[in-house]
Gaussian input, Z-matrix of N, CA and C with variables (Angstrom, degrees):
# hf/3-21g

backbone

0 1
 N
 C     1     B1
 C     2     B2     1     A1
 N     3     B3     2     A2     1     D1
 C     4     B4     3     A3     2     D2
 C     5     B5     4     A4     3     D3
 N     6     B6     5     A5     4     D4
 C     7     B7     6     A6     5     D5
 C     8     B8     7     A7     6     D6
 N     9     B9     8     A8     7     D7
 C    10    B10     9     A9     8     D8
 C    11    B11    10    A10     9     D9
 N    12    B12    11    A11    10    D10
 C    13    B13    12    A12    11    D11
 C    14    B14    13    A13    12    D12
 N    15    B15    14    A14    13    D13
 C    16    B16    15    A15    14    D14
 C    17    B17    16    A16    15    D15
 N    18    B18    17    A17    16    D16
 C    19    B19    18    A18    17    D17
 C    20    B20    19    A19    18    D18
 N    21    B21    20    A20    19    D19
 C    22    B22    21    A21    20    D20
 C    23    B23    22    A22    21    D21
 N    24    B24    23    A23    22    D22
 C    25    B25    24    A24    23    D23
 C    26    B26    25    A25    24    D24
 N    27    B27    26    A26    25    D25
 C    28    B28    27    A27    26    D26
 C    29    B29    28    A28    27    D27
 N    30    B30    29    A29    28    D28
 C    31    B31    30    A30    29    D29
 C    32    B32    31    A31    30    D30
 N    33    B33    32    A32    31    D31
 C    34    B34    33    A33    32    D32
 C    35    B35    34    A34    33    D33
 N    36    B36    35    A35    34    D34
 C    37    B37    36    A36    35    D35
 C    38    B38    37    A37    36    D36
 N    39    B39    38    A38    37    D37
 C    40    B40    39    A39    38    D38
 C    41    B41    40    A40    39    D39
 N    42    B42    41    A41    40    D40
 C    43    B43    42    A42    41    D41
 C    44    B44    43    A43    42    D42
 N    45    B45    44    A44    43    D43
 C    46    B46    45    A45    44    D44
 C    47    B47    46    A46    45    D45
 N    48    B48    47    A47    46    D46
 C    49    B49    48    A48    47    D47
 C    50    B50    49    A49    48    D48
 N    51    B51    50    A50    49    D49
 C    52    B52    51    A51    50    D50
 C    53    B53    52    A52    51    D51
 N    54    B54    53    A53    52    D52
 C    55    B55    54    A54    53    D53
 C    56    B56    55    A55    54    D54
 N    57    B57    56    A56    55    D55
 C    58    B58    57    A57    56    D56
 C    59    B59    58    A58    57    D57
 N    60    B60    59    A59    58    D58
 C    61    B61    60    A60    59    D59
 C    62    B62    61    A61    60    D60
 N    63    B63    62    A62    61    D61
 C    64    B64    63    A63    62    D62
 C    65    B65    64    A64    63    D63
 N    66    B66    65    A65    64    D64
 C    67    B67    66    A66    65    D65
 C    68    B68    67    A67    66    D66
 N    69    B69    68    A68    67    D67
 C    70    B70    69    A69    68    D68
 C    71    B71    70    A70    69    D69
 N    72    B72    71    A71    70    D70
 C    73    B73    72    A72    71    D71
 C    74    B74    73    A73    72    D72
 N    75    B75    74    A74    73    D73
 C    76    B76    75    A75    74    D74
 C    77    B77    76    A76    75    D75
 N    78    B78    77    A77    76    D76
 C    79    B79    78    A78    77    D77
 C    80    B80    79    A79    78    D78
 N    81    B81    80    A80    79    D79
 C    82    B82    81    A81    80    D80
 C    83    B83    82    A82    81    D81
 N    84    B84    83    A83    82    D82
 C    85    B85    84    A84    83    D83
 C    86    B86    85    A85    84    D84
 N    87    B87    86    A86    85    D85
 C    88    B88    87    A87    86    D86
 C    89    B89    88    A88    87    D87
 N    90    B90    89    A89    88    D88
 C    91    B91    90    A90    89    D89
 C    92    B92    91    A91    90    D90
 N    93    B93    92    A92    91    D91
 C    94    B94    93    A93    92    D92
 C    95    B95    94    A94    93    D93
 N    96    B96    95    A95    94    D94
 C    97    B97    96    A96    95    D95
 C    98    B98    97    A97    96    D96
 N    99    B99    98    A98    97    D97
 C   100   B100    99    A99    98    D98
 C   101   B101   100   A100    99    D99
 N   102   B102   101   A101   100   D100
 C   103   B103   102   A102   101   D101
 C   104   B104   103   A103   102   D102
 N   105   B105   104   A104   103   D103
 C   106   B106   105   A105   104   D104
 C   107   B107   106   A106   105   D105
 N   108   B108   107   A107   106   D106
 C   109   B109   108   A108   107   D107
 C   110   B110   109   A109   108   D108
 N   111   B111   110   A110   109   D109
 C   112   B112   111   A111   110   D110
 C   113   B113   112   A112   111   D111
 N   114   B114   113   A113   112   D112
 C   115   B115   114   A114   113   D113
 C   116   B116   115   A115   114   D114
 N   117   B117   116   A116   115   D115
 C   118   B118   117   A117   116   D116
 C   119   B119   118   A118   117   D117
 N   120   B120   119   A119   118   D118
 C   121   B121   120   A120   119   D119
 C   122   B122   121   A121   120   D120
 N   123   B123   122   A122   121   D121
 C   124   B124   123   A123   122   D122
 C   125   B125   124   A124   123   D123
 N   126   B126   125   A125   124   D124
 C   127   B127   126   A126   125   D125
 C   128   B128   127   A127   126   D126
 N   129   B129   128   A128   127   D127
 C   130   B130   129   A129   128   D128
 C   131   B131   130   A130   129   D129
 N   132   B132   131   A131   130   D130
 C   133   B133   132   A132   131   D131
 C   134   B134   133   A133   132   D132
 N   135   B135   134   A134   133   D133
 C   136   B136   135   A135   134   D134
 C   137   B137   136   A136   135   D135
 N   138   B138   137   A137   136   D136
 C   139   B139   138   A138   137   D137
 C   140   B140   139   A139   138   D138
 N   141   B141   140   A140   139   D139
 C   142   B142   141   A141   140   D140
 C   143   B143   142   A142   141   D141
 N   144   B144   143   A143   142   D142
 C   145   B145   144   A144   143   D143
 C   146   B146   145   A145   144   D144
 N   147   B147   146   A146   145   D145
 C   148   B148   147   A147   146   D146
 C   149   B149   148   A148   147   D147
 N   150   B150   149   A149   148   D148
 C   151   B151   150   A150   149   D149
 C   152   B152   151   A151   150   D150
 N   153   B153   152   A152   151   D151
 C   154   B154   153   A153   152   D152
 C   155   B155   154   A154   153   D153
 N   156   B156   155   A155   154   D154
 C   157   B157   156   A156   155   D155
 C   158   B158   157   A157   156   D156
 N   159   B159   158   A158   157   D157
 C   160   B160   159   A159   158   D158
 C   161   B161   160   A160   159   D159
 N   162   B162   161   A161   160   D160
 C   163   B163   162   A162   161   D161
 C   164   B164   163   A163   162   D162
 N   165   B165   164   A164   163   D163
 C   166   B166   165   A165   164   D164
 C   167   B167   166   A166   165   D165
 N   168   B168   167   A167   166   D166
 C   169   B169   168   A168   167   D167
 C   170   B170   169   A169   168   D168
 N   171   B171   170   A170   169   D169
 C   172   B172   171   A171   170   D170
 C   173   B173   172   A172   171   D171
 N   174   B174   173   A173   172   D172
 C   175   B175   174   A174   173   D173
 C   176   B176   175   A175   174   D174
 N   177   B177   176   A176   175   D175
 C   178   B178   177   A177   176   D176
 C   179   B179   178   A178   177   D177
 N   180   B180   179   A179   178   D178
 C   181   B181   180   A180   179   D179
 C   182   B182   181   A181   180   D180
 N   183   B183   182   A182   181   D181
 C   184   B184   183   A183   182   D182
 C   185   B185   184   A184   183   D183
 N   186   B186   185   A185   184   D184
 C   187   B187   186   A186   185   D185
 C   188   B188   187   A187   186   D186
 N   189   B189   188   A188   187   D187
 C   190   B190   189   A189   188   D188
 C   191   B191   190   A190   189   D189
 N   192   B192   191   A191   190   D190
 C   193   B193   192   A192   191   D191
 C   194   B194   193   A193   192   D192
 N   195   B195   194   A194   193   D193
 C   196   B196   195   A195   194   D194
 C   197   B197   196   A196   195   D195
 N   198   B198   197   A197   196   D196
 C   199   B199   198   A198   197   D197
 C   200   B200   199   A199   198   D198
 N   201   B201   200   A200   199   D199
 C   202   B202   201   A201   200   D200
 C   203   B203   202   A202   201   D201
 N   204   B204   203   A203   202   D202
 C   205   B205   204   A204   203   D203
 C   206   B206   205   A205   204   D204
 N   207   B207   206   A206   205   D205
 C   208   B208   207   A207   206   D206
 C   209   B209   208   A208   207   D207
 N   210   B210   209   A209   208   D208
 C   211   B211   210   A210   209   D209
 C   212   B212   211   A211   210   D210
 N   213   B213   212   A212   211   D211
 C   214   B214   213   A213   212   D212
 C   215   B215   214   A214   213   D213

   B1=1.4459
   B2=1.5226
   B3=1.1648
   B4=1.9358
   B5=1.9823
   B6=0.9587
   B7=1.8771
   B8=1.6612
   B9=1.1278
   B10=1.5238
   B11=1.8885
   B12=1.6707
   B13=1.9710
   B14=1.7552
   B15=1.6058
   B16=0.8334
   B17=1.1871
   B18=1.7853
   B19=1.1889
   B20=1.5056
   B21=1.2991
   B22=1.4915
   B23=1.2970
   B24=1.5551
   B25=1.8210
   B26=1.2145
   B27=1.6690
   B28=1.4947
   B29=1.7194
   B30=1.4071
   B31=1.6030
   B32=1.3682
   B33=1.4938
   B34=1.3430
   B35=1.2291
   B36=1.3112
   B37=1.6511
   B38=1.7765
   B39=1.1511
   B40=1.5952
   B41=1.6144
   B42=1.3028
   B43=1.0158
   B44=1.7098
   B45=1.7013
   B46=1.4656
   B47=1.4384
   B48=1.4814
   B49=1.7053
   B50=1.9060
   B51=1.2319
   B52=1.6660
   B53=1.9378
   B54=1.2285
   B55=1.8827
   B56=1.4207
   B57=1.6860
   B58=1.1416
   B59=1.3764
   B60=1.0874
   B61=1.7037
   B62=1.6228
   B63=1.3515
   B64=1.5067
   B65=1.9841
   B66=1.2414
   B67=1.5651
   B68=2.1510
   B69=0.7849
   B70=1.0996
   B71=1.1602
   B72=2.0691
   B73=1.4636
   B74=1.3066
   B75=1.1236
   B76=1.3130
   B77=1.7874
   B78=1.0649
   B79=1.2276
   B80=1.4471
   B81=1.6446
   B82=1.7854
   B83=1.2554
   B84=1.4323
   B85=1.2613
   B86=1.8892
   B87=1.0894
   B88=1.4396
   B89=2.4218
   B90=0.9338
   B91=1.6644
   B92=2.0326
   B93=1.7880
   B94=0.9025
   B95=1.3518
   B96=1.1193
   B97=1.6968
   B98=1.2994
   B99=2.1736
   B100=1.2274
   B101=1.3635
   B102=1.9453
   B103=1.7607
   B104=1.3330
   B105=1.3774
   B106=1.4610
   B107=1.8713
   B108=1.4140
   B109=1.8102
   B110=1.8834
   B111=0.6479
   B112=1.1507
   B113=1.7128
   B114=1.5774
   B115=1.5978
   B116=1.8002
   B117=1.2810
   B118=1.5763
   B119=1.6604
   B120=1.5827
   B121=1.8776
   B122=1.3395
   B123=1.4154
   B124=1.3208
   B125=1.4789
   B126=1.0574
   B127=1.6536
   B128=1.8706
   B129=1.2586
   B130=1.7641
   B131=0.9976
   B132=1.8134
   B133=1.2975
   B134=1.4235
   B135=1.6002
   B136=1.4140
   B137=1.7304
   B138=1.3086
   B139=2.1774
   B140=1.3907
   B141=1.8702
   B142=1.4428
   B143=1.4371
   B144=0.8892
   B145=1.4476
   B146=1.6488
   B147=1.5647
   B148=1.3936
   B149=1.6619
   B150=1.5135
   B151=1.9700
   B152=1.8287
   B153=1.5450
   B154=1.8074
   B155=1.4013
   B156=1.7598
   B157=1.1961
   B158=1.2758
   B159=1.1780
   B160=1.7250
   B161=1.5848
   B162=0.9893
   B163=1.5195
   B164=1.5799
   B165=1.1533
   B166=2.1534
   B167=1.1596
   B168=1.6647
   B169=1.8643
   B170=1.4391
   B171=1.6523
   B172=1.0256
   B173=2.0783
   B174=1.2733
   B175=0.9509
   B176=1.7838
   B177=1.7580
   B178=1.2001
   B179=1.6136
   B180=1.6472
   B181=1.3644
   B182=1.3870
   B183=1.5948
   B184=1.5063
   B185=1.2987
   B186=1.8826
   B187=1.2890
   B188=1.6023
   B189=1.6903
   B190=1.3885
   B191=1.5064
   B192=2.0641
   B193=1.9760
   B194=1.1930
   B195=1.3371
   B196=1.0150
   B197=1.9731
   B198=1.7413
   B199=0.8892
   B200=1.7567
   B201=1.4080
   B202=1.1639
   B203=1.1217
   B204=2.0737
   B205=1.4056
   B206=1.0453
   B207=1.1442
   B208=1.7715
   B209=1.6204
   B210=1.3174
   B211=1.7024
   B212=2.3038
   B213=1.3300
   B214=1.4367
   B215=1.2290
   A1=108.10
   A2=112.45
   A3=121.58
   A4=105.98
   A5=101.01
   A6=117.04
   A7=104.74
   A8=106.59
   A9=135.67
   A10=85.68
   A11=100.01
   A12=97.24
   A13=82.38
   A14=139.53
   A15=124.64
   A16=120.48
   A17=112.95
   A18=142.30
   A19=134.77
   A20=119.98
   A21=92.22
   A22=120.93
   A23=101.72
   A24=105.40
   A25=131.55
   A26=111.68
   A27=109.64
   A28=100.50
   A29=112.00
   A30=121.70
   A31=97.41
   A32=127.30
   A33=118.97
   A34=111.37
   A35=114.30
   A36=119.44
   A37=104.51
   A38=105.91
   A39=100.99
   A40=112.04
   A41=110.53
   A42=112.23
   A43=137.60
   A44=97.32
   A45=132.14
   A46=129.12
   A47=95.50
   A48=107.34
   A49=102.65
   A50=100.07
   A51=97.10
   A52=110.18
   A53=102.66
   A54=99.76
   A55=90.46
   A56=109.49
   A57=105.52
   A58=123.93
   A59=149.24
   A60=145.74
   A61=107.79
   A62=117.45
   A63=82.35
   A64=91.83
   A65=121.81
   A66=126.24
   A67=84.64
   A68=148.57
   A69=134.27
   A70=108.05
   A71=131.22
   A72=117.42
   A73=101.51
   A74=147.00
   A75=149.54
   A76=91.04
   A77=147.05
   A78=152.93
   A79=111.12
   A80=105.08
   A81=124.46
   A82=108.20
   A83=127.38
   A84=139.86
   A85=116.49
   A86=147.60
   A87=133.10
   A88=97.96
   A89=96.74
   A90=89.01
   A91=89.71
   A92=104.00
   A93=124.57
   A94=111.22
   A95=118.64
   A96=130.32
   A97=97.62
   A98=89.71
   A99=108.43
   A100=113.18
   A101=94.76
   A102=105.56
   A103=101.34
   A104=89.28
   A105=101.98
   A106=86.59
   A107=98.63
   A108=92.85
   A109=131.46
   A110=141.02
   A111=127.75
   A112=135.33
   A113=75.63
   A114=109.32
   A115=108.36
   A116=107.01
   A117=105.89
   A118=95.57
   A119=93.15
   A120=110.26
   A121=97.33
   A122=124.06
   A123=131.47
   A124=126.22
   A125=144.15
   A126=129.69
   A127=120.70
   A128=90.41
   A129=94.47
   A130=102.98
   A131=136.95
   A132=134.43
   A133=97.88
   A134=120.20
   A135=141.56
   A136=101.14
   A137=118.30
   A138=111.35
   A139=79.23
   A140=101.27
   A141=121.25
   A142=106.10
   A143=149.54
   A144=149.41
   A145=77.17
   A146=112.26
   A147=136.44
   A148=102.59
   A149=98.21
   A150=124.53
   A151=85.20
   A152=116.51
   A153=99.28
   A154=128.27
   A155=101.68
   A156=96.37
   A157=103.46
   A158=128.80
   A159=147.76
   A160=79.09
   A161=111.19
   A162=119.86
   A163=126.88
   A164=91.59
   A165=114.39
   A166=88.39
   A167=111.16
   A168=130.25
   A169=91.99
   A170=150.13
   A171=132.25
   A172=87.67
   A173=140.15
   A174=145.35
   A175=89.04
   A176=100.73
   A177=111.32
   A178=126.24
   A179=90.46
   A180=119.14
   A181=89.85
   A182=102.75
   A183=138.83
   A184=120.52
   A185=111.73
   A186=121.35
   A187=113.82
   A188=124.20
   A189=102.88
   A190=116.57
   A191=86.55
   A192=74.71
   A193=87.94
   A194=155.95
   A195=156.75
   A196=105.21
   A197=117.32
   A198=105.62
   A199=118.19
   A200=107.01
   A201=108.32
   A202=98.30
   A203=106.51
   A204=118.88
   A205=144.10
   A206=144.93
   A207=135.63
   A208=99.30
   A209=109.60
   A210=108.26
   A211=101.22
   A212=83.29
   A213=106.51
   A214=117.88
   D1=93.94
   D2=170.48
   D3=-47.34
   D4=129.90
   D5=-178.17
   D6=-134.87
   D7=117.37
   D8=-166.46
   D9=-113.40
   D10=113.78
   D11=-173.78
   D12=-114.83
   D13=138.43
   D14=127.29
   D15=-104.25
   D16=137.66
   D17=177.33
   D18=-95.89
   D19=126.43
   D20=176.34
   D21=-107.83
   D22=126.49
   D23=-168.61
   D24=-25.73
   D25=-9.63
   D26=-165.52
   D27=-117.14
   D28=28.39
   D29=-162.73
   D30=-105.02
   D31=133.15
   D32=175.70
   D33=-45.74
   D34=-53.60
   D35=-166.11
   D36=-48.24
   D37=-15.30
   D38=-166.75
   D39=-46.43
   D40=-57.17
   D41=-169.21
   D42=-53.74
   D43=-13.24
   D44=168.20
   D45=-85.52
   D46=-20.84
   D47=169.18
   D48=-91.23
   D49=-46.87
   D50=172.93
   D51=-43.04
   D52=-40.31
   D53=-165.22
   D54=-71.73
   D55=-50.22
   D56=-164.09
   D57=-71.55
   D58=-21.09
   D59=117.82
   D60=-0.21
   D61=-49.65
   D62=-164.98
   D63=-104.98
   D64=-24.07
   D65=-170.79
   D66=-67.15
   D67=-47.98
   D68=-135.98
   D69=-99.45
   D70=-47.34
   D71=150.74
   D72=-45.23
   D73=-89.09
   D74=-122.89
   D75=-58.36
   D76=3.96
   D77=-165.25
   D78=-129.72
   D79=1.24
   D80=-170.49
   D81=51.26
   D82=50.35
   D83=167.12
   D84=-92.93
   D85=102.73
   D86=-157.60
   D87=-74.85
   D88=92.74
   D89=177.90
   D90=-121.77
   D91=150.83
   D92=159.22
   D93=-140.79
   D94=145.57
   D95=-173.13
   D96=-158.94
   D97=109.27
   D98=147.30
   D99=-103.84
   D100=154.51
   D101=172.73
   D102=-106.12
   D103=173.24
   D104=-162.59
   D105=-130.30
   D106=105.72
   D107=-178.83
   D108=-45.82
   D109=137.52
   D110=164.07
   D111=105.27
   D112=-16.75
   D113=-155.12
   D114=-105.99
   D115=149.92
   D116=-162.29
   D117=-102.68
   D118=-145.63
   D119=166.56
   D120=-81.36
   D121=107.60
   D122=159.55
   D123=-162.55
   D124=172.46
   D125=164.57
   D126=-61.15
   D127=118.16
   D128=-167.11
   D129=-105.48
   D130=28.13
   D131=-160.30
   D132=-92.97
   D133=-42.71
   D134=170.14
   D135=-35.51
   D136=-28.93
   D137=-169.37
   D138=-89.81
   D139=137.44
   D140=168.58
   D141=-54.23
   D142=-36.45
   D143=-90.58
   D144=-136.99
   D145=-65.99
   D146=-156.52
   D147=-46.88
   D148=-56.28
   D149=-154.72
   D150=-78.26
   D151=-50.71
   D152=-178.50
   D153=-79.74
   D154=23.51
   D155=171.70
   D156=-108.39
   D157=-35.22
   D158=166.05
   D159=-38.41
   D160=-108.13
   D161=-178.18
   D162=3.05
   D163=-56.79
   D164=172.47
   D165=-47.05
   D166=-71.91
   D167=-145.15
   D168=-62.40
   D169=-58.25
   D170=-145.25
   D171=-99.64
   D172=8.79
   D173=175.04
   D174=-65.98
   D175=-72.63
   D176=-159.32
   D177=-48.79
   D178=-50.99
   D179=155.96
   D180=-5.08
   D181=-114.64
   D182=-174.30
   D183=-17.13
   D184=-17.67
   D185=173.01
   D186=-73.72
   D187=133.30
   D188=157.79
   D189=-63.63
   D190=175.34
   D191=-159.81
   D192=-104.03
   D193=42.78
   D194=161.13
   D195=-106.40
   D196=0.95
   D197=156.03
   D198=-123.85
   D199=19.12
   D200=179.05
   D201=-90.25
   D202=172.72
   D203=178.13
   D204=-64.02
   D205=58.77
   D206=-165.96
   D207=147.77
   D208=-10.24
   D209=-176.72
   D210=-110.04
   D211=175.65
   D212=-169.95
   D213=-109.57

């Protein structure tokens, strides 16, 4: 199950999504975590940046993976 976390850099938890990015693929887990600079525990859907990446991620999602990039 692929999990798209956005965080905002200034969120305690941050520092647990950072480890966990690299401990959790490396465990063949699908995790991506974007931060959102500046920004604490709050709704980060409001940062342009934040909402078109959600957007991308469930874009890609929705793609078969036989037409995404790097797969077969």
């Amino acid at each position: 199950m692929p999990l798209l976390a956005v965080v905002g850099a200034r969120d305690g938890s941050a520092p647990l999504w950072r480890e966990a990015s690299h401990t959790w693929p490396a465990a063949g887990l699908r995790l991506e975590v974007h931060e959102v600079p500046q920004r604490g525990h709050e709704w980060l859907l409001e940062d342009a940046a934040a909402l078109a990446r959600v957007l991308e991620w469930l874009q890609v999602l929705g793609t078969p993976l036989s037409s995404r990039p790097g797969t077969r």
